[in-house]
BALOBA-1460 file (C-alpha; in Angstrom, 3 decimals):
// residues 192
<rec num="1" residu="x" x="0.904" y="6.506" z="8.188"/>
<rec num="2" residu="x" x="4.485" y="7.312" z="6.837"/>
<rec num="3" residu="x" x="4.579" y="3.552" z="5.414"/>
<rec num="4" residu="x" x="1.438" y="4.006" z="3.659"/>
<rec num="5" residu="x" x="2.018" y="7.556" z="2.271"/>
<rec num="6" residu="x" x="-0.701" y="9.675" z="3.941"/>
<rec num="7" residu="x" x="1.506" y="12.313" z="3.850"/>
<rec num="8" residu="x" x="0.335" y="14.010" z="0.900"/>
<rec num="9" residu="x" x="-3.249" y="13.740" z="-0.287"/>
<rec num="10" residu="x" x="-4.584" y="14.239" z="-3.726"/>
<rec num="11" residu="x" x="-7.920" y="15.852" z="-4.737"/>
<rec num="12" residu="x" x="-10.150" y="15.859" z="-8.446"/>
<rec num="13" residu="x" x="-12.270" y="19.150" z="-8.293"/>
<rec num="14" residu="x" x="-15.170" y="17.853" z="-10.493"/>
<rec num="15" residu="x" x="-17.812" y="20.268" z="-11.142"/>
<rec num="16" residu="x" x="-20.487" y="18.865" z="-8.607"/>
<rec num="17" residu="x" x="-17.963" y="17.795" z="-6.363"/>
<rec num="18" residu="x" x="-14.626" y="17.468" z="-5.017"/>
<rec num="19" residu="x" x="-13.375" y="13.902" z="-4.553"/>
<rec num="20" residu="x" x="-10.134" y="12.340" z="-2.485"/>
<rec num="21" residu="x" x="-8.747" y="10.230" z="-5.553"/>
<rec num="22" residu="x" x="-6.359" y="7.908" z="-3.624"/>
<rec num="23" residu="x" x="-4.037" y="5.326" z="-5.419"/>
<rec num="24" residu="x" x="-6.228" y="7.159" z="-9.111"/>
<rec num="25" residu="x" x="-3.974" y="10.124" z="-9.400"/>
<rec num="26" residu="x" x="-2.194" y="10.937" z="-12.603"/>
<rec num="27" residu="x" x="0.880" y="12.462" z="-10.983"/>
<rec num="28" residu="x" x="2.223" y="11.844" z="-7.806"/>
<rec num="29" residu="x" x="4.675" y="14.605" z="-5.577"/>
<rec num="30" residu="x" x="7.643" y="13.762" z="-4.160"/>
<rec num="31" residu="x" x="8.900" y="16.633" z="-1.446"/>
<rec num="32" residu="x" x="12.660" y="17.477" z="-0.802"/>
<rec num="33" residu="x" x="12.412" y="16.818" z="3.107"/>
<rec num="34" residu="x" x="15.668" y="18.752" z="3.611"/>
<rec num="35" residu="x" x="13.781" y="21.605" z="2.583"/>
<rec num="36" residu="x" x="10.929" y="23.342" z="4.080"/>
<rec num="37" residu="x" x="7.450" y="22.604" z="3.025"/>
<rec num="38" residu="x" x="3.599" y="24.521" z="3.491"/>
<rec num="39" residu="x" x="1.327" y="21.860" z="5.053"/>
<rec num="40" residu="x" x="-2.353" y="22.388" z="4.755"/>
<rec num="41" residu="x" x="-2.110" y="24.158" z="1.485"/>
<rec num="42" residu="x" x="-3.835" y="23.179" z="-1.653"/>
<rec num="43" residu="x" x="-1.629" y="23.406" z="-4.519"/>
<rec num="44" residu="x" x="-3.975" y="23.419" z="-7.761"/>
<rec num="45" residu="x" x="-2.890" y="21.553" z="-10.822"/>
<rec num="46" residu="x" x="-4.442" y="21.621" z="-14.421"/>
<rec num="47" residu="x" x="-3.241" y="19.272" z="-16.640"/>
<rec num="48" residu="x" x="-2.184" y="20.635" z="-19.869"/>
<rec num="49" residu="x" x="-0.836" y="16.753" z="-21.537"/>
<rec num="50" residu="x" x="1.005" y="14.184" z="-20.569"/>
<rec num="51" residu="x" x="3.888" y="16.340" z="-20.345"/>
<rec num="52" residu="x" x="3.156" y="19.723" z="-18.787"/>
<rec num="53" residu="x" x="1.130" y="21.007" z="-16.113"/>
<rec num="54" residu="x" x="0.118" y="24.565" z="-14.753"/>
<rec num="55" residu="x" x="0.776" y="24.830" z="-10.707"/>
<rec num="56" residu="x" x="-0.705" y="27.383" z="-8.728"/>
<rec num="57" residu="x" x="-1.196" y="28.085" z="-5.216"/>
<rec num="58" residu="x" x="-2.209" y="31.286" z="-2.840"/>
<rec num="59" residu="x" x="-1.012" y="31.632" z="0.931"/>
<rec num="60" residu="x" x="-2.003" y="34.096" z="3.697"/>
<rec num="61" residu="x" x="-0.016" y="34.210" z="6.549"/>
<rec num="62" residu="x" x="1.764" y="30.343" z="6.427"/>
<rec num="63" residu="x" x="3.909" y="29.099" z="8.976"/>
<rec num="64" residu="x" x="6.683" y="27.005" z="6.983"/>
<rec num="65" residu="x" x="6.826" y="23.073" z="8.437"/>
<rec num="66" residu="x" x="10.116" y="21.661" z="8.565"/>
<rec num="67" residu="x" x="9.561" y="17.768" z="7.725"/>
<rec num="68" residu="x" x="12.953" y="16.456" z="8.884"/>
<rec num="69" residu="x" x="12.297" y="17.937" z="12.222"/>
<rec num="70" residu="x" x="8.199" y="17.631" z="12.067"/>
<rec num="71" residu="x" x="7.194" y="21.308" z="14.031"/>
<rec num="72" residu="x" x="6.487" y="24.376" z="12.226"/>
<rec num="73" residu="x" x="9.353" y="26.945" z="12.016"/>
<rec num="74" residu="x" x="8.347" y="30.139" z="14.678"/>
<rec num="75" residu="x" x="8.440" y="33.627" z="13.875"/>
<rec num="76" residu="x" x="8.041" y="33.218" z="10.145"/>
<rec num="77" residu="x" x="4.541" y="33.436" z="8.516"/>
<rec num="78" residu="x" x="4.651" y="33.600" z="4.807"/>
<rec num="79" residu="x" x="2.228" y="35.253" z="1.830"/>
<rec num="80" residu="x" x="2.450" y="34.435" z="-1.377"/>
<rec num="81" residu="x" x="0.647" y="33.766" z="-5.071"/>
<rec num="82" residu="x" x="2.353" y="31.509" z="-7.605"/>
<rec num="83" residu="x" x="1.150" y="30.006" z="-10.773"/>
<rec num="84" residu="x" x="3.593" y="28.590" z="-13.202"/>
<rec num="85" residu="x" x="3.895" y="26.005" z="-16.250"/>
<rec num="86" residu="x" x="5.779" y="23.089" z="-15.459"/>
<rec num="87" residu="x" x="7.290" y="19.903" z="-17.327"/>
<rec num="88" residu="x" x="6.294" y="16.192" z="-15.607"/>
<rec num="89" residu="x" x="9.422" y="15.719" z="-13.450"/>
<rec num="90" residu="x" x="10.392" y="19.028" z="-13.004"/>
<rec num="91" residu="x" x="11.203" y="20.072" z="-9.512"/>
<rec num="92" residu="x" x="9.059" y="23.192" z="-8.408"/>
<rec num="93" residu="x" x="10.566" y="25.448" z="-5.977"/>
<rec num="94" residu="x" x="9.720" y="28.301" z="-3.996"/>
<rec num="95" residu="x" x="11.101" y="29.939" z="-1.155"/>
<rec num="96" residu="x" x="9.038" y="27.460" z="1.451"/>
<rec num="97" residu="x" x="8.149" y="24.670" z="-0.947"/>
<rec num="98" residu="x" x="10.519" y="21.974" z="-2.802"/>
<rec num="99" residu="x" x="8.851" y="19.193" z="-4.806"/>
<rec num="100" residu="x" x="9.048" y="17.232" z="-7.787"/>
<rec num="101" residu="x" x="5.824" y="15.987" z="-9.684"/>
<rec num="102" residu="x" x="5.916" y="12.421" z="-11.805"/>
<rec num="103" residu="x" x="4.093" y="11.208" z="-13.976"/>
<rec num="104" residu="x" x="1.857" y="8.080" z="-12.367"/>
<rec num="105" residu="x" x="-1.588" y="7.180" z="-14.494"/>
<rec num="106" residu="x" x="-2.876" y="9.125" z="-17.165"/>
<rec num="107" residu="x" x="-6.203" y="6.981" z="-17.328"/>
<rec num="108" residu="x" x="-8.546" y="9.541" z="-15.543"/>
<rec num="109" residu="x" x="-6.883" y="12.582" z="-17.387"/>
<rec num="110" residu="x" x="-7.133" y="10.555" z="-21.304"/>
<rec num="111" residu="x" x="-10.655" y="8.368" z="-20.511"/>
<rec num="112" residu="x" x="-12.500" y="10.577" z="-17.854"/>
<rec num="113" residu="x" x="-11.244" y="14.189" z="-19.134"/>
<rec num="114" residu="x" x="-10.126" y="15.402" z="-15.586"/>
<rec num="115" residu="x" x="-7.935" y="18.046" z="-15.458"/>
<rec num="116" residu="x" x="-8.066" y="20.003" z="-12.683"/>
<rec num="117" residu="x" x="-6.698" y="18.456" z="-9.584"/>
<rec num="118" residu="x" x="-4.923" y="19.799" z="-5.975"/>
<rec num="119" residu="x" x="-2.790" y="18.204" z="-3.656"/>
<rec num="120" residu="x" x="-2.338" y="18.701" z="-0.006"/>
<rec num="121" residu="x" x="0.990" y="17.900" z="2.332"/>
<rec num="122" residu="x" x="0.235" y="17.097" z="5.808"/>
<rec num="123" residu="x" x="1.835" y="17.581" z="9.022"/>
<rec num="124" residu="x" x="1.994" y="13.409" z="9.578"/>
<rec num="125" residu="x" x="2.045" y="13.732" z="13.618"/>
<rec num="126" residu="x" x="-1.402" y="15.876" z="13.204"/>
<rec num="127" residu="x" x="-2.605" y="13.685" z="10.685"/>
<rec num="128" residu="x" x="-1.818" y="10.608" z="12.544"/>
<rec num="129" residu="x" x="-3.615" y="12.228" z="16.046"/>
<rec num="130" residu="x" x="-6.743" y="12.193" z="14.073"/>
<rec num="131" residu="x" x="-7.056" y="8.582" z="12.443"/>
<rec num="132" residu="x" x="-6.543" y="7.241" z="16.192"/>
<rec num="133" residu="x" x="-9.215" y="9.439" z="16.921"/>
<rec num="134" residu="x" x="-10.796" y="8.186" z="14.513"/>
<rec num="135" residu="x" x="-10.076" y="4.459" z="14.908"/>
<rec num="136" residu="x" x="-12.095" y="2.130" z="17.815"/>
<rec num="137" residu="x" x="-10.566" y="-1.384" z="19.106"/>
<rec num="138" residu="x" x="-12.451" y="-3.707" z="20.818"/>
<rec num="139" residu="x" x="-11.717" y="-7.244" z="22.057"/>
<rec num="140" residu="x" x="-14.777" y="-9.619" z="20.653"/>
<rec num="141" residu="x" x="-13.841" y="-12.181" z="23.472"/>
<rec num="142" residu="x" x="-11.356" y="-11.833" z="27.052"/>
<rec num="143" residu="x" x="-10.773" y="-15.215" z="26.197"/>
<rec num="144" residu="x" x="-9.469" y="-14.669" z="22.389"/>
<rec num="145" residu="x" x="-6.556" y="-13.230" z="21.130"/>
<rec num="146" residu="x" x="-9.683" y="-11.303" z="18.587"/>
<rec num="147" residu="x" x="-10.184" y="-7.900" z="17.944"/>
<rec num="148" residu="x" x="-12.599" y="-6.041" z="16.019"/>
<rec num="149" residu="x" x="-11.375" y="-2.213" z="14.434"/>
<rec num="150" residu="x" x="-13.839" y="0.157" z="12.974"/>
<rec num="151" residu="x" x="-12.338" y="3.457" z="11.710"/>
<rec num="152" residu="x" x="-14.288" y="6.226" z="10.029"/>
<rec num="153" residu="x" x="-12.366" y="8.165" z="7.388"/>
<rec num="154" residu="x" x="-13.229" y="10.120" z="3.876"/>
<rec num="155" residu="x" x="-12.246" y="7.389" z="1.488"/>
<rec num="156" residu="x" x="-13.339" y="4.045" z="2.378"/>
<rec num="157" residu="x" x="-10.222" y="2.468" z="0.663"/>
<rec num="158" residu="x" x="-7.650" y="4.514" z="2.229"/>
<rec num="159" residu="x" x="-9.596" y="3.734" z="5.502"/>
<rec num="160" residu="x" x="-9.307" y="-0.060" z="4.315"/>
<rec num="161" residu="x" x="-5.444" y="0.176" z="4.008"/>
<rec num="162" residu="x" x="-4.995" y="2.075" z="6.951"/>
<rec num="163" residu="x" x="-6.774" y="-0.577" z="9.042"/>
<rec num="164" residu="x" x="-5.367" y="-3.266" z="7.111"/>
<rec num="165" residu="x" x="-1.627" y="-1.910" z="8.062"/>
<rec num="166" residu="x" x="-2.497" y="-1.542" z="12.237"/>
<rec num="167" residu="x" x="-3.843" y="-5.149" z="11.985"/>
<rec num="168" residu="x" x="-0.410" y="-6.628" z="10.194"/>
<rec num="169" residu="x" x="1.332" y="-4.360" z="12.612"/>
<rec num="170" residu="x" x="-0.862" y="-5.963" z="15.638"/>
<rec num="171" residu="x" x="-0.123" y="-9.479" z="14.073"/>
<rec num="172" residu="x" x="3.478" y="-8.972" z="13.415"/>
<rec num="173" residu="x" x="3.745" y="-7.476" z="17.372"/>
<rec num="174" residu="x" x="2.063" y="-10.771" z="18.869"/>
<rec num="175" residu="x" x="4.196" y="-12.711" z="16.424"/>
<rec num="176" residu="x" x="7.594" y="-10.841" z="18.182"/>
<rec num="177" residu="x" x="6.232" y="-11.143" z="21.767"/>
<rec num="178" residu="x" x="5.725" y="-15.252" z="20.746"/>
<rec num="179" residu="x" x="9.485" y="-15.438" z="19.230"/>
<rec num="180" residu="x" x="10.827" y="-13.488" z="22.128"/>
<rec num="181" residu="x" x="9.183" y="-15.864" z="24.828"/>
<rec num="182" residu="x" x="10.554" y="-18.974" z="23.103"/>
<rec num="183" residu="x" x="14.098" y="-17.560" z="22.540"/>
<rec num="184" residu="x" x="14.171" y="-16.989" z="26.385"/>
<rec num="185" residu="x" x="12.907" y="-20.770" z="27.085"/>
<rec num="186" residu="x" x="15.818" y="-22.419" z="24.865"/>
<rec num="187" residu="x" x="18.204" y="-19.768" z="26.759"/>
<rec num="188" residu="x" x="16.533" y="-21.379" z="30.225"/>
<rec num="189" residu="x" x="16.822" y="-24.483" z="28.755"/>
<rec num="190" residu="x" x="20.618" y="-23.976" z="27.753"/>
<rec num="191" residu="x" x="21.618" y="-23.221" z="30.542"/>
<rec num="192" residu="x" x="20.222" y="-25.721" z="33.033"/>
């Protein structure tokens, strides 16, 4: 999930409805992982232009996450409201937060007049507990070297690359088992 970036999701809170707008996001965050981060929080962002933003976000009793070391710090719950006017690139930091926001596509902000969107950071391990609970493998035949993988997710092309990545994983593992066998025959070989 780390290769694919499922660390952070991003959100469009539409008037009807709220929609996961993966790989259609006008911004995207990077975090400082040497600093500690809120996971689970939504951190709301209107879109003033292409170059500045308003970020807001309320907490009640947070426990901080430390990303380098993936557990939540103990003893430490934090409260807080911020809501401040930033510049595209700008690094936002709070005591328990450290992230920069850049620019990505515009298109839905100019074309579909979006502007108010949220991002969430999650804690990966967590996150990556429920898509294998989420994911089924079966073998089609004992015979085959053929499996089929259903996953159910939220959006069906984040689901798509997420299956997409276990299967070239899968491949790539079969491929190493293959090369490993055949480097130990030519060693047999060798030596006889």
């Amino acid at each position: 999930l780390q290769e694919l970036n499922y660390g952070i999701s991003y959100y469009h809170e539409g008037n009807i409805r709220t929609a996961d707008i993966y790989q259609n996001t006008p911004f995207n965050v990077v975090l400082d992982s040497s600093h500690l981060q809120l996971i689970g929080l939504p951190f709301k962002i209107k879109i003033l232009s292409e170059k500045e933003f308003i970020i807001s976000a309320e907490s009640e009793d947070q426990r901080p996450y430390n990303i380098k070391e993936e557990r939540y710090v103990n003893n430490k719950k934090v409260s807080f409201s911020f809501k401040e006017t930033h510049t595209f690139g700008d690094w936002v930091k709070g005591e328990n937060f450290n992230f920069q926001i850049l620019p990505e596509n515009f298109d839905v902000f100019n074309n579909d007049q979006w502007d108010d969107f949220y991002f969430i950071i999650h804690d990966v391990v967590l996150l990556t507990e429920q898509f294998i609970k989420s994911t089924k493998i079966k073998e089609i035949d004992k015979d085959a070297s053929i499996i089929k993988m259903t996953a159910i997710g939220g959006n069906p092309n984040k689901t798509i690359d997420y299956l997409n990545k276990i299967s070239g994983l899968y491949i790539q593992s079969g491929l190493d088992e293959k090369n490993e066998m055949a480097y130990n025959t030519i060693l047999f070989i060798n030596q006889q």
